[in-house]
ZAMARGU-4260 file (C-alpha; in steps of 0.2 Angstrom, whole numbers, plus 5000, padded with zeros to 4 digits):
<rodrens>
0) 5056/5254/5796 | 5066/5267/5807 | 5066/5285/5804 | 5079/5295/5809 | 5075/5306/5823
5) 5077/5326/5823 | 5094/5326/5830 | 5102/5312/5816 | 5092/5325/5802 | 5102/5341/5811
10) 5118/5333/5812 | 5119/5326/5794 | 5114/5343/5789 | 5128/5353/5799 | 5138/5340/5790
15) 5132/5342/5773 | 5132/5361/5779 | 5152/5361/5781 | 5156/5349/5766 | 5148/5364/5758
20) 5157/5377/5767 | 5174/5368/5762 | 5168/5366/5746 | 5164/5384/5743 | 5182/5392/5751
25) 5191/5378/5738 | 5182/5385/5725 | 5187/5402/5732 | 5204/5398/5732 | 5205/5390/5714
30) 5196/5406/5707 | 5209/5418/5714 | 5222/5407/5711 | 5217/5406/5691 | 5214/5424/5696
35) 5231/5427/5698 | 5238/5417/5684 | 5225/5426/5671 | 5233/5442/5680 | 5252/5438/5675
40) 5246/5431/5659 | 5237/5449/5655 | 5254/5458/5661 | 5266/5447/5653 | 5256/5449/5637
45) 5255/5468/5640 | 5274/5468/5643 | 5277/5457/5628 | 5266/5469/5618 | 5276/5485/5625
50) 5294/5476/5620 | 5286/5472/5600 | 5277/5491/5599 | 5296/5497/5606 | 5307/5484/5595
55) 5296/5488/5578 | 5301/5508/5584 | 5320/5503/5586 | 5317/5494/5571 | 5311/5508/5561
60) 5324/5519/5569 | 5338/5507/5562 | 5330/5508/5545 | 5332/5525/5544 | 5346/5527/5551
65) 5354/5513/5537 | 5344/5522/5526 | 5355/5541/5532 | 5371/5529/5532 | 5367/5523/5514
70) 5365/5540/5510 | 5380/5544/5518 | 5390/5533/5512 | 5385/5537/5495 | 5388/5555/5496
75) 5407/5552/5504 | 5411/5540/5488 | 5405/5554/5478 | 5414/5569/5485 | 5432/5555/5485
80) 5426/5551/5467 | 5428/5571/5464 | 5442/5574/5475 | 5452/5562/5466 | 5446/5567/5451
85) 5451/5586/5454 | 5468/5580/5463 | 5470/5573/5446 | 5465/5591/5436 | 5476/5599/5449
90) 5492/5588/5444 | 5488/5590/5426 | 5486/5608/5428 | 5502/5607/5439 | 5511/5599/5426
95) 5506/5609/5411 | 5508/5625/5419 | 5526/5619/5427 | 5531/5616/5407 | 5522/5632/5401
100) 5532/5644/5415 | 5546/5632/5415 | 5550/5633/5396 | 5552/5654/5396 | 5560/5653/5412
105) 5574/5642/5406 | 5576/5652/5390 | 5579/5669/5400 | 5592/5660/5409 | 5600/5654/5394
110) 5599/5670/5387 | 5605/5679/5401 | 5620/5668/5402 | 5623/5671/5382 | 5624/5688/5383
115) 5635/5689/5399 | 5648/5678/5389 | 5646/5685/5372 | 5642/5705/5377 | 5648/5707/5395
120) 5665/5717/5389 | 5652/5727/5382 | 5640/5732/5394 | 5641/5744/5410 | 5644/5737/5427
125) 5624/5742/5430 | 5619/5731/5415 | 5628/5718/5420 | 5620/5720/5438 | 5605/5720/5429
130) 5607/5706/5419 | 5614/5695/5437 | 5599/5700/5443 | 5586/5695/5429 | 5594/5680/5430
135) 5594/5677/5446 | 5575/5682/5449 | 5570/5669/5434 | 5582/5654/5444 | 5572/5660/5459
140) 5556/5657/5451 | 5561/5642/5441 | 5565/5633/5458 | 5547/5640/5466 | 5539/5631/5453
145) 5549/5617/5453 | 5545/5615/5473 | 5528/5619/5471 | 5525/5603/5457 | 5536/5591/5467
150) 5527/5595/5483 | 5510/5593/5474 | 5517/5574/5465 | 5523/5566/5484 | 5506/5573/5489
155) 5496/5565/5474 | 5504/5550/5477 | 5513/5550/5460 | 5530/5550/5466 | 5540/5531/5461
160) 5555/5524/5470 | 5568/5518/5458 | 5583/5510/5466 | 5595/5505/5460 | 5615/5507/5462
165) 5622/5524/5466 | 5636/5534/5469 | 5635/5549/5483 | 5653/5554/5479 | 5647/5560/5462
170) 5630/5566/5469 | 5637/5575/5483 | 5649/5581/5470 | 5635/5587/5458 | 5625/5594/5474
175) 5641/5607/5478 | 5644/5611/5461 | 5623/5617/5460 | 5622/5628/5477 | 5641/5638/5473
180) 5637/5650/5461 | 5640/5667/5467 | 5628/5678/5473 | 5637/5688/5486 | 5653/5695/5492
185) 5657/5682/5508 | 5665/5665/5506 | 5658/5651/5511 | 5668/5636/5511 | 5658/5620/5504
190) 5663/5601/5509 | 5657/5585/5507 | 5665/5570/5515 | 5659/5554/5510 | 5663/5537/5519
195) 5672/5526/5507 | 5660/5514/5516 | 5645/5523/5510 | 5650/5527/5493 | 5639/5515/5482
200) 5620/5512/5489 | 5606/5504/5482 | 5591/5517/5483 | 5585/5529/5474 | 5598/5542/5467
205) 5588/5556/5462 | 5577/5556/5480 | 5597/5556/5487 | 5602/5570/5476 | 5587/5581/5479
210) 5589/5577/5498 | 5609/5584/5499 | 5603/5599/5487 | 5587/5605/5496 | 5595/5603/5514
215) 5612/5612/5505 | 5604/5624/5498 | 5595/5630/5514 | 5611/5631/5523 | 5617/5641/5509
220) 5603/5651/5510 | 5606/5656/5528 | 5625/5657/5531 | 5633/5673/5528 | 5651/5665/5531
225) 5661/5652/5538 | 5658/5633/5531 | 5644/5622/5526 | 5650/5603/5527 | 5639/5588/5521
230) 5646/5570/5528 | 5640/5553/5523 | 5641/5539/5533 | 5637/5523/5535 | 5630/5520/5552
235) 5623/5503/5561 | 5617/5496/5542 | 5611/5514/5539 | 5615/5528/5527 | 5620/5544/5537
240) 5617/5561/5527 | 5623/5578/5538 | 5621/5593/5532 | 5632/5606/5544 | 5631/5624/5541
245) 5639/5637/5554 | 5623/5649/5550 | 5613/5660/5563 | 5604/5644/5571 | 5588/5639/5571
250) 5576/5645/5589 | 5570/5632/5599 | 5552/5637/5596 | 5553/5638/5576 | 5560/5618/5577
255) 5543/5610/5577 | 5540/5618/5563 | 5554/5620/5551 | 5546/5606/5541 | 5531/5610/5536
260) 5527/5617/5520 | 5528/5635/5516 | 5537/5638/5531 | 5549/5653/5529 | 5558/5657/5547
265) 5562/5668/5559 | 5550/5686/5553 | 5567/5695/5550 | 5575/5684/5538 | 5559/5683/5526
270) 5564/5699/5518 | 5580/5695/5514 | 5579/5676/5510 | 5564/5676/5496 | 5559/5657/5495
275) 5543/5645/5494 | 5546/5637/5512 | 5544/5620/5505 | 5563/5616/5503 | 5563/5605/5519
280) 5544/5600/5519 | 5549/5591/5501 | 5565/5582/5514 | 5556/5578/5525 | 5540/5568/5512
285) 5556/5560/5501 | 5564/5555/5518 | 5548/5547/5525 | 5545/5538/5504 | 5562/5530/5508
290) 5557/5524/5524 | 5569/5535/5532 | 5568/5547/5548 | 5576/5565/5549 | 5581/5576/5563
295) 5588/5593/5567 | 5601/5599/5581 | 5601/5618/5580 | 5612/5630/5592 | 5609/5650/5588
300) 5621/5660/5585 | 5630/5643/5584 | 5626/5633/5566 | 5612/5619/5564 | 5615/5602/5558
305) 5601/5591/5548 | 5603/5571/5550 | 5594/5561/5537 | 5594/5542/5540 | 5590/5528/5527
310) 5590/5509/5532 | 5591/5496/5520 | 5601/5505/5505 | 5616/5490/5507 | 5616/5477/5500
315) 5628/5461/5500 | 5637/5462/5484 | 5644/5448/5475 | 5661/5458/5475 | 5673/5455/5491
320) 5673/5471/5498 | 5691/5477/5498 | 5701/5489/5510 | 5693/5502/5518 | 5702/5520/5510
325) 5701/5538/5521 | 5684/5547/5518 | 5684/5556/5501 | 5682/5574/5504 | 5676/5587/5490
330) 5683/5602/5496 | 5673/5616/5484 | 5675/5635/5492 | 5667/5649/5483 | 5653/5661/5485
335) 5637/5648/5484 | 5620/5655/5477 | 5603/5652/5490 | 5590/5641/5487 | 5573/5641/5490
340) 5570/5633/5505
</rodrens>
């Protein structure tokens, strides 16, 4: 038998030697390698666990802040259980207090009137001066509180539409006859002029008449002489209601605001035009409750004119409609007695 000399033994053990070598730097390689992958394990886990510690704090966040809007939530229905519970005290106080002053009220006035009739021969020109003005204090007050609980029922909400089949001729009638009693020396003339094609509407008559009146009643209020005319139209499918007066105008910077409530004008004519400044603030909620639009055109020194339009207030009739006849015109001048505006 053979043996292998010194130089076969060196060589197979350089070989076996770099087999080793090899085997060593794979090993090497495959421990960094799982080296690495433990690492991004590690931080994918530590990532993971940073995103569940943040989530469970959002989470907790969110159920306190459900827990806020709860009580929130809770806390609004309550305060809207109590607001409508004292807007409905306010109108019950508001109508009870309205009859209570309204009653007295309307008895001075009768009396006043009573008296003038059955005793005026018999008093002095200052009682009867007197007496005008008692009376015409307690209508100044009766219309304050009249104004003051209709604002309060559009307000509330309590405020129904009835329509039904009116005529403006006799309302704008009944409108002129109201604002014309005398209160001062000028004459104003009063007219109304209604299309005969606007005469009968189907809306709501007593929203109409209180309309005319209010807006009537504030030009009355604030023209000293010359004419107030109210015209009704019918215009594109549309009632038309104008109110002209030939007052002292209304500034351009007091327009915006002539609507709202207990607005009283211009500083110099609060003294000598007492009212609740809720006369066009009650036009301007009945306009908008018969889905209708208002508008003012104002020059001073000049007049101001109030538009009031209504849509949908004709209706086909089963009737033919006959020939149109001329505008009837109401033609009513006197002395007229202001309103509240």
């Amino acid at each position: 038998m053979q043996h292998p000399s010194d130089a076969e033994r060196i060589f197979a053990l350089e070989e076996q030697n770099r087999g080793l070598r090899a085997e060593v730097r794979r090993l090497r390689d495959e421990v960094a390698r799982e080296h690495r992958m433990a690492s991004y394990a590690l931080n994918r886990y530590e990532a993971h666990a940073t995103q569940l510690k943040s989530a469970r704090q959002q989470n907790r966040e969110l159920y306190r802040l459900a827990a806020n809007m709860v009580r929130v939530k809770q806390a609004a229905e309550q305060k809207a259980d109590e607001a409508t519970e004292h807007a409905q005290q306010k109108g019950t106080l508001l109508a009870n207090f309205s009859h209570e002053i309204r009653a007295p009220l309307n008895g001075m006035i009768g009396y006043c009137d009573l008296l003038s009739r059955e005793e005026g021969s018999r008093l002095t020109q200052t009682g009867l001066q007197d007496l005008h003005a008692i009376r015409r204090n307690a209508a100044m007050l009766l219309e304050l509180i009249n104004d003051i609980l209709d604002i309060s029922k559009i307000e509330s909400g309590r405020v129904d539409i009835v329509k039904e089949w009116v005529d403006l001729a006799r309302i704008a009638e009944e409108c002129l006859a109201a604002v014309r009693k005398p209160v001062r020396n000028e004459v104003i003339a009063l007219r109304a002029q209604v299309s005969s094609s606007a005469r009968k509407v189907y809306s709501d008559g007593l929203k109409l008449r209180q309309i005319m009146l209010n807006l009537l009643s504030n030009a009355v209020k604030f023209t000293e002489s010359g004419e107030i005319i109210l015209h009704i139209s019918a215009v594109d499918g549309a009632l038309v209601i104008q109110v002209r007066d030939t007052g002292p105008g209304i500034p351009p910077e007091e327009l915006d605001r002539i609507f709202e409530k207990f607005c009283r004008g211009r500083e110099a004519n609060v003294q000598r035009h007492i009212g609740s400044g809720l006369g066009l603030a009650i036009v301007r909620e009945l306009t908008c409750l018969l889905q209708g639009e208002i508008d003012v055109e104002s020059e001073v020194g000049t007049g101001t004119t109030f538009t009031v339009r209504v849509p949908q207030v004709f209706q086909e009739r089963a009737e033919a409609s006959g020939t149109l006849n001329p505008p009837t015109v109401i033609e009513k001048p006197s002395s007229a007695q202001p309103q509240t505006s």
